[in-house]
C-alpha positions in Angstrom: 76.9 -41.4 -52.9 73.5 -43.1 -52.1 70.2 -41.4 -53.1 69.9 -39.9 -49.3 72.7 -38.1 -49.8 71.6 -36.6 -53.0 69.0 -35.1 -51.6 70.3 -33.4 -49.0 71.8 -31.7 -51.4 70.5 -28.8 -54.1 70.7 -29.5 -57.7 72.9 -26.9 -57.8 75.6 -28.9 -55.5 74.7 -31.9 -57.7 75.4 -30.2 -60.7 79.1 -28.8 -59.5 79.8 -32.3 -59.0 79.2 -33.8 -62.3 80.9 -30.9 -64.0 84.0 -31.8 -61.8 84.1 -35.6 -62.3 83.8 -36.3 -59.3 80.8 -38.6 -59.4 79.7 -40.6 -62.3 76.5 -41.7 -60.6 75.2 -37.9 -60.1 74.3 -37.5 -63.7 72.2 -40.6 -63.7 70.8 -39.0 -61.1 69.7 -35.7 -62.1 68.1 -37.2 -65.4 65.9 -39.6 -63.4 65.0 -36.9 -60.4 64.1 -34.5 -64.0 62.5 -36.8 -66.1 59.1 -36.0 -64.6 60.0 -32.4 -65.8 60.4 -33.6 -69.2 57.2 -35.8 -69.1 55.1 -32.9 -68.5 57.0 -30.2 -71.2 56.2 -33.5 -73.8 52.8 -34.0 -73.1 50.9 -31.4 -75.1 53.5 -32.0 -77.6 53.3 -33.6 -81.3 55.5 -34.3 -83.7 54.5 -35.1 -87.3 55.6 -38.6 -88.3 56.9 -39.1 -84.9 56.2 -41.2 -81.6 55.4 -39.9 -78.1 58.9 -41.7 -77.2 60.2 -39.5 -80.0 59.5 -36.4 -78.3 60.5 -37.5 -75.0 63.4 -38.1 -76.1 64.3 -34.8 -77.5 63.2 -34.0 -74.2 65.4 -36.1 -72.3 68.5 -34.6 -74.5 67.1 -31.0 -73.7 67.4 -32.0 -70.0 71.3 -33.6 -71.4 72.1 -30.1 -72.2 70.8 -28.3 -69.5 73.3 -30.6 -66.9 75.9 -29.5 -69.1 75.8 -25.7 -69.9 74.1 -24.7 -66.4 76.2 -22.0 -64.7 75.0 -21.3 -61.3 76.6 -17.7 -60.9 74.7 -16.8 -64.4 71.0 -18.7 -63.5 68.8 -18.5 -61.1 68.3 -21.5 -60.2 68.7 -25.0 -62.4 65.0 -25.9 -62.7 64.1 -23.0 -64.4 66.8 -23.2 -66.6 66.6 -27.3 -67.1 62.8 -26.8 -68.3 63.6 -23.6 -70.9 66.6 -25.9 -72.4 63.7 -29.2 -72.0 61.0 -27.0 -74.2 63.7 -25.4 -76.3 64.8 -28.8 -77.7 61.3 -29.6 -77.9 60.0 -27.1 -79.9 63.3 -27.2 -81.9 62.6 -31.0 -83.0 58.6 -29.2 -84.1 60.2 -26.6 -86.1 62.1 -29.2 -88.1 59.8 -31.5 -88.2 57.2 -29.3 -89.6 59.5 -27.4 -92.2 60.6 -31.0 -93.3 64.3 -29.7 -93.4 65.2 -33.2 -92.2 64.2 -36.3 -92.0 61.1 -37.2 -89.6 62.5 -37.9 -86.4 60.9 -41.7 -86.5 62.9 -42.4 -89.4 64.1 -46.3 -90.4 67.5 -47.0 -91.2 68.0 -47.2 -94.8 70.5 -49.5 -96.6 72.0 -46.0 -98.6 72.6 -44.8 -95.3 76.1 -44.4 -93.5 76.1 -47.2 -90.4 79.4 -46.3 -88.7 81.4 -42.8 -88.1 84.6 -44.4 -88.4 84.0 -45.8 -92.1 81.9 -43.0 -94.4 81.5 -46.1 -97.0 79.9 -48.8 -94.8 76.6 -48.4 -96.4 74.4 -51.8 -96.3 74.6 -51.6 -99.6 78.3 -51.4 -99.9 78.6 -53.9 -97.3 76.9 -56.3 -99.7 78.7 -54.9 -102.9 82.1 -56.2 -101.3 81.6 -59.4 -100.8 80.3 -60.3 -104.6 82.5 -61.6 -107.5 79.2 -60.7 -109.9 79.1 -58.4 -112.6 77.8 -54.9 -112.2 74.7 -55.6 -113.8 73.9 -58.6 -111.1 75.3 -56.3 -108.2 71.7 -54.4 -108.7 70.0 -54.8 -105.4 66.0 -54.2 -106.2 63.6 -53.1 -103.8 62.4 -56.3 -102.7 66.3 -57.7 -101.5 66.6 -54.7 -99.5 63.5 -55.2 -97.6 64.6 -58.9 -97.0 68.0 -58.0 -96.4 66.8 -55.0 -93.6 64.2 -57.8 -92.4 66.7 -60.2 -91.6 69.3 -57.6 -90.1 66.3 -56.3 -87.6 65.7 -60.0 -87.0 69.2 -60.1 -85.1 69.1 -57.5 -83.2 68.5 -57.3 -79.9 66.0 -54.9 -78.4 68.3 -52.4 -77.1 70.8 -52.4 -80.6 67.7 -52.1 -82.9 66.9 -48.7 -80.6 70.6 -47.8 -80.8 71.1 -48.3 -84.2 67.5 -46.1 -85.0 69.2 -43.8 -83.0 72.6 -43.4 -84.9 70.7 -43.2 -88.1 68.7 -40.5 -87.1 71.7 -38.6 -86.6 72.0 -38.3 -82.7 75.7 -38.6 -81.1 76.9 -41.5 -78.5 76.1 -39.0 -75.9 72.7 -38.4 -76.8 72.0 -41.9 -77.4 73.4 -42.9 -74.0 71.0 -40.0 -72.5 68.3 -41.9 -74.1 68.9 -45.4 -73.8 70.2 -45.1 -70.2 73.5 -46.5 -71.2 76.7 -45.3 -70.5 78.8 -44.1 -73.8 80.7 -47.2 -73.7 77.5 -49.4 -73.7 76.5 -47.5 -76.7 80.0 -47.5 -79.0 80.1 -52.0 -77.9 76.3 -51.9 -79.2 77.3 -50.5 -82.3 80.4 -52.6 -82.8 77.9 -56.2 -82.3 75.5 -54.5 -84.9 78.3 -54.0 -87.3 79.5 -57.9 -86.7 75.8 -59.2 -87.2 75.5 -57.3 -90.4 78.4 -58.6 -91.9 77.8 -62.1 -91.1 74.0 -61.5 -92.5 75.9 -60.0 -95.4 78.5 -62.9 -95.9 76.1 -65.7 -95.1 74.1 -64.3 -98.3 76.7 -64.9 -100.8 
């Protein structure tokens, strides 16, 4: 279905359709018709420790969320109900933020951290810790190698798989980072499997 043809139709119509399956393009759609909506609920906004792309992006996931729970027979109308779920997100990612329950949504990855949902012990850390022979005491990694070794990782990465892996670290699910990105969930899982292979080659080459 071309553009034209979206808009001859009502969100609504559009909306039925992507909760269907019945066209993959109609989602991409709605997020770029919307994402004006989500401009405007972010402007005023401000997150401590954050970007301005930070808070569109919670934006854009509101948005996310709004495609998928509307109900036409239980909502008025879905841009009404897009912009609550776009402003709830928003003001969700503020209240966290500001009680400092969590991390701040700009966030680096850290080498303690978790890189992969599939293997709860691939740490950077650990990464490195399995491929050395030394003794305990020379398995230390100070503050200064982990800044090199993060360096060099970053170095590697493309554009798009330093924003993914950000992304994964911060917490947010394939979907969401998909939302964000503009990737398909795919994209995002084959991004994540490179970074993984450029990190143990950063790793291996270091022994």
């Amino acid at each position: 279905m071309n553009s034209e043809e979206y808009k001859a139709k009502t969100d609504e119509e559009i909306i039925e359709l992507i909760h269907k399956g019945e066209d993959k393009y109609a989602q991409e759609y709605m997020l770029v018709k919307y994402k004006p909506l989500v401009m405007a609920c972010s402007k005023s906004c401000f997150i401590s420790g954050a970007e301005k792309d930070d808070v569109i992006q919670e934006g854009m996931i509101g948005l996310y969320k709004a495609i998928r729970d509307f109900v036409a027979e239980k909502n008025v109308g879905f841009y009404p109900f897009a912009k609550m779920c776009i402003e709830r997100q928003i003001a969700t990612a503020l209240k966290t933020a500001n009680r400092q329950k969590h991390k701040p949504l700009n966030e680096s990855y850290s080498l303690d951290k978790n890189i992969f949902e599939d293997d709860e012990e691939a740490t950077y850390i650990e990464m490195l810790k399995s491929r050395t022979n030394e003794s305990p005491e020379n398995k230390y990694i100070d503050d200064e190698s982990k800044r090199m070794l993060e360096e060099n990782v970053m170095a590697n990465l493309s554009a798009m798989e330093k924003k993914v892996l950000s992304l994964y670290l911060k917490g947010k699910k394939y979907t969401e980072i998909a939302i964000i990105v503009e990737k398909d969930e795919k994209s995002i899982d084959n991004a994540l499997q490179r970074i993984k292979k450029k990190i143990s080659k950063i790793v291996a080459e270091r022994q």
